[in-house]
N, C-alpha and C positions, 0 to 999 in steps of 0.2 A: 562700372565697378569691377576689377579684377578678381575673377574668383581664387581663395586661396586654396592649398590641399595641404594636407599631412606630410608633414618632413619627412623624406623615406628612411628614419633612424632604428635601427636596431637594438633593440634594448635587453643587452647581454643577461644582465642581472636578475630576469626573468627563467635563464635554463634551469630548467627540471629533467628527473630521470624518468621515464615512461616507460623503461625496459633495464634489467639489469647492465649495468654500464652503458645506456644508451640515452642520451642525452638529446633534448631540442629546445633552441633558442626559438619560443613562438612568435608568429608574424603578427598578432593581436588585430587583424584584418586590416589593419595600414596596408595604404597600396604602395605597394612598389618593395615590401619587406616580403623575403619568403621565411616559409620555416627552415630553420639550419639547423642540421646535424650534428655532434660528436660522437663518436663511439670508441667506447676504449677494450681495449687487449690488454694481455697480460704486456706487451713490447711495444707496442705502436696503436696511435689515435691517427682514427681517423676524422677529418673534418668534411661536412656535405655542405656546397655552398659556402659564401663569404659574405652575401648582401652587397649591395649598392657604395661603392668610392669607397676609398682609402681609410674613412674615422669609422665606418661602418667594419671592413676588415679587418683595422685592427684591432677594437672592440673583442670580437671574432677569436681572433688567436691570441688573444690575451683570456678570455674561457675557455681556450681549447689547453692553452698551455698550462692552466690553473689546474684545470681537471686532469690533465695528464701528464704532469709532476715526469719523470724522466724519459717516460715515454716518446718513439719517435714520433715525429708529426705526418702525416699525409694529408693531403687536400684534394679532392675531387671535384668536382661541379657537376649537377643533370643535365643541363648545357649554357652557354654561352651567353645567355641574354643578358645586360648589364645587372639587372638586381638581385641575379644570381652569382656573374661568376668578378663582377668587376672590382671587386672590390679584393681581388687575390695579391697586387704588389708586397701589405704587408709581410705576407704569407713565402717570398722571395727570402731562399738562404737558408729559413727557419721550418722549413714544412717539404717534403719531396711533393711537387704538385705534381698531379696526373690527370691527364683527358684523355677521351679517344679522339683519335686519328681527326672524326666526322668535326668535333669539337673543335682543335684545333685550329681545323681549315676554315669553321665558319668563324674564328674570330682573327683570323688573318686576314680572311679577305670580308667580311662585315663588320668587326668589330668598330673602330673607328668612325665607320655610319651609323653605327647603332648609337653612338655615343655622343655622334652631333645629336643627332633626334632626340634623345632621351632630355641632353642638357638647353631643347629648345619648348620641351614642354610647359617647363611651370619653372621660375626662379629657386624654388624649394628644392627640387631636382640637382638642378646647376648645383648650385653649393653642394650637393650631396657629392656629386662627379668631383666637384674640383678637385684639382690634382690628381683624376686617376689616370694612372697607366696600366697598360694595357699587357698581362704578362701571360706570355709564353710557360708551356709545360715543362718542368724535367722528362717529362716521362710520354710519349703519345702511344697508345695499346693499339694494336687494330684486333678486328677480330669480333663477334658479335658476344665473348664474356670475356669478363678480366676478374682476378678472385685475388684475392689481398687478404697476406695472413697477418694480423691481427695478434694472435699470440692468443692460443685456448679458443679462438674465434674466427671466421671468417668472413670476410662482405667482399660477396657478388656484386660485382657491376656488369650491368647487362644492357643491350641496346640494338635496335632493330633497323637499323638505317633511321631515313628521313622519316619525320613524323610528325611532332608538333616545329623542330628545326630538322639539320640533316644529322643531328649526333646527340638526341637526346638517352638520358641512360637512367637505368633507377639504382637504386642501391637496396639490397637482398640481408639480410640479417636472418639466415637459416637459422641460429640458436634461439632467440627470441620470436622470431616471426612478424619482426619490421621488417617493412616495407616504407622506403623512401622515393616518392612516385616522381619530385619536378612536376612540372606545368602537364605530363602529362596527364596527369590526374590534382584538380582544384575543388576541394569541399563547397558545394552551393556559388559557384562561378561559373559563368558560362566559359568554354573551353576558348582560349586565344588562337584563335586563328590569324596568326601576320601574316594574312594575304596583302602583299602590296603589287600585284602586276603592274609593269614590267619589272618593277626594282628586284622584289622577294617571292620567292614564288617557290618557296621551299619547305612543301608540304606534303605529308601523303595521309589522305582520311583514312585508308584501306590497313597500311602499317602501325595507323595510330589505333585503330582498333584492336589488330591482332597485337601489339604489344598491350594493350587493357585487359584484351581476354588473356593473353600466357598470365599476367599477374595475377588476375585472379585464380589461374588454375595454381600456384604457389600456394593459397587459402591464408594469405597474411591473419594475424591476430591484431595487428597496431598498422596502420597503414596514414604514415606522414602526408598529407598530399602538398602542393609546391606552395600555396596557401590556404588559409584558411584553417578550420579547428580539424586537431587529429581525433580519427575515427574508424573504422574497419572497411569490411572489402567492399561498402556498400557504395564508398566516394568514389571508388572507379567503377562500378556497373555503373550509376547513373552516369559518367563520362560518357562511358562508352555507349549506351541506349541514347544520349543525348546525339553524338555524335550518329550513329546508324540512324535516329528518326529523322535527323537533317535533311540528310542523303536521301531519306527515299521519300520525303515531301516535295527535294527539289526532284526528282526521279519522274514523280507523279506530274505537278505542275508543268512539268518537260513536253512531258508528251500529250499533256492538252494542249498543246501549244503554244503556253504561256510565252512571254519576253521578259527577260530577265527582270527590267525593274515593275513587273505587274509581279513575279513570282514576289522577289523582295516585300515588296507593298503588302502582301497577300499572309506571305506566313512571319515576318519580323512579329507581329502582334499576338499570333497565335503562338509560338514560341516562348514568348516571354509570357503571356499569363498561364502558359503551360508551367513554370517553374518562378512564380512569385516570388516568393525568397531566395531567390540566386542574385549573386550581385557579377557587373557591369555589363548590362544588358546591351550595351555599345557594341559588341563582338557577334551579336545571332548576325547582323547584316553581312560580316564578313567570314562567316561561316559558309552563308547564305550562297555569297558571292562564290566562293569556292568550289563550291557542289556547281553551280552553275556552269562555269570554267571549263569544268575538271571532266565533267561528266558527257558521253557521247551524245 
């Protein structure tokens, strides 16, 4: 029997305000839906995120354009991985998209693989993807901030190199004190680590931390995470503590002398009934695997 899964559908008619002018279509813990963004200015909206294929985006900018009546359009993404940013063609002509540089390159040269994979998962998936293409930025920033004036308001996009991918970025909401985190920070989920060696290997624990600790040194008030329920700065300490106790179990393990798959065997169990109610506990193993790698 085929197990089935939740159509990764976006379900626009759901956005609420959580901050003056600040808008989020929530991901209602459907996988493969992030929370997405609007934010509006007095002159321009921006949009975080697109979700997953083409009916998913334009769902998308058909809230974004509701909400922002003549305002111009911008589009951003945290980064690149299809359920975030694939879903941007509607978004072509009608919206200035922007990435950074890091973004950019990872979906030039992964996009495409991301996208067989994605549409080899589950049939539900497929139809989500169909038809998407794959689009390119107006705009690529380099530089580790980019600040976008909004009109009365500003949003900081900020980004530390490689981390959870090589061009993850959050988005900063100084007037209100949103915080739009991406995958780097997921409410009650264990953190996705896509270690695939040889294929992906494009991670950094150490980056992925100090970009959790600078966020919280911001002191967010509303702190979006890439899924899951919005909440404060507590969703990225527990990231980042989740992240740091990995590292130094497989640290320890190390130097008993363990071998990789006794380490795995050893702490995968202790891990997950360390944190019960977090969901896809599929990911501690390649966490796991990572520290192991990565570490001398």
């Amino acid at each position: 029997m085929t197990e089935t899964v939740p159509a990764p559908i976006v379900d626009a008619a759901t956005r609420h305000e959580i901050a003056s002018g600040v808008f989020v279509i929530p991901d209602h813990r459907v996988p493969l839906v992030p929370n997405i963004g609007i934010v509006l200015g007095e002159h321009t909206a921006l949009v975080v995120d697109t979700g997953m294929g083409p009916r998913n985006g334009a769902a998308v900018l058909d809230a974004a354009q509701a909400l922002a009546g003549d305002r111009r359009l911008v589009l951003t993404l945290t980064h690149f991985h299809p359920e975030h940013g694939f879903g941007a063609a509607p978004f072509k002509g009608k919206a200035h998209i922007l990435y950074n540089r890091a973004q950019g390159e990872d979906l030039a040269t992964k996009g495409m693989g991301y996208l067989e994979m994605f549409r080899g998962m589950a049939p539900e998936i497929a139809e989500a993807l169909d038809g998407t293409e794959l689009v390119a930025a107006d705009t690529l920033y380099d530089g580790a901030v980019h600040e976008i004036d909004l009109g009365g308001r500003k949003a900081v996009l900020r980004n530390w190199g490689m981390a959870h991918t090589r061009g993850d970025q959050i988005i900063w909401l100084p007037d209100t004190g949103v915080l739009f985190t991406g995958d780097l920070a997921e409410e009650r989920t264990f953190p996705i680590f896509p270690w695939f060696p040889p294929d992906d290997t494009d991670i950094n624990a150490a980056n992925w931390i100090k970009a959790l600790t600078d966020c919280m040194a911001l002191n967010p008030k509303i702190v979006v995470p890439g899924h899951g329920e919005i909440g404060g700065v507590k969703i990225v300490d527990d990231v980042r503590r989740y992240i740091e106790t990995v590292g130094a179990k497989v640290a320890a393990a190390k130097a008993a002398g363990k071998d990789a798959e006794a380490i795995v065997a050893e702490l995968e169990p202790q891990i997950r009934a360390a944190h019960p109610d977090w969901h896809f506990p599929e990911w501690i193993g390649f966490a796991i695997r990572y520290h192991i790698d990565t570490q001398p």
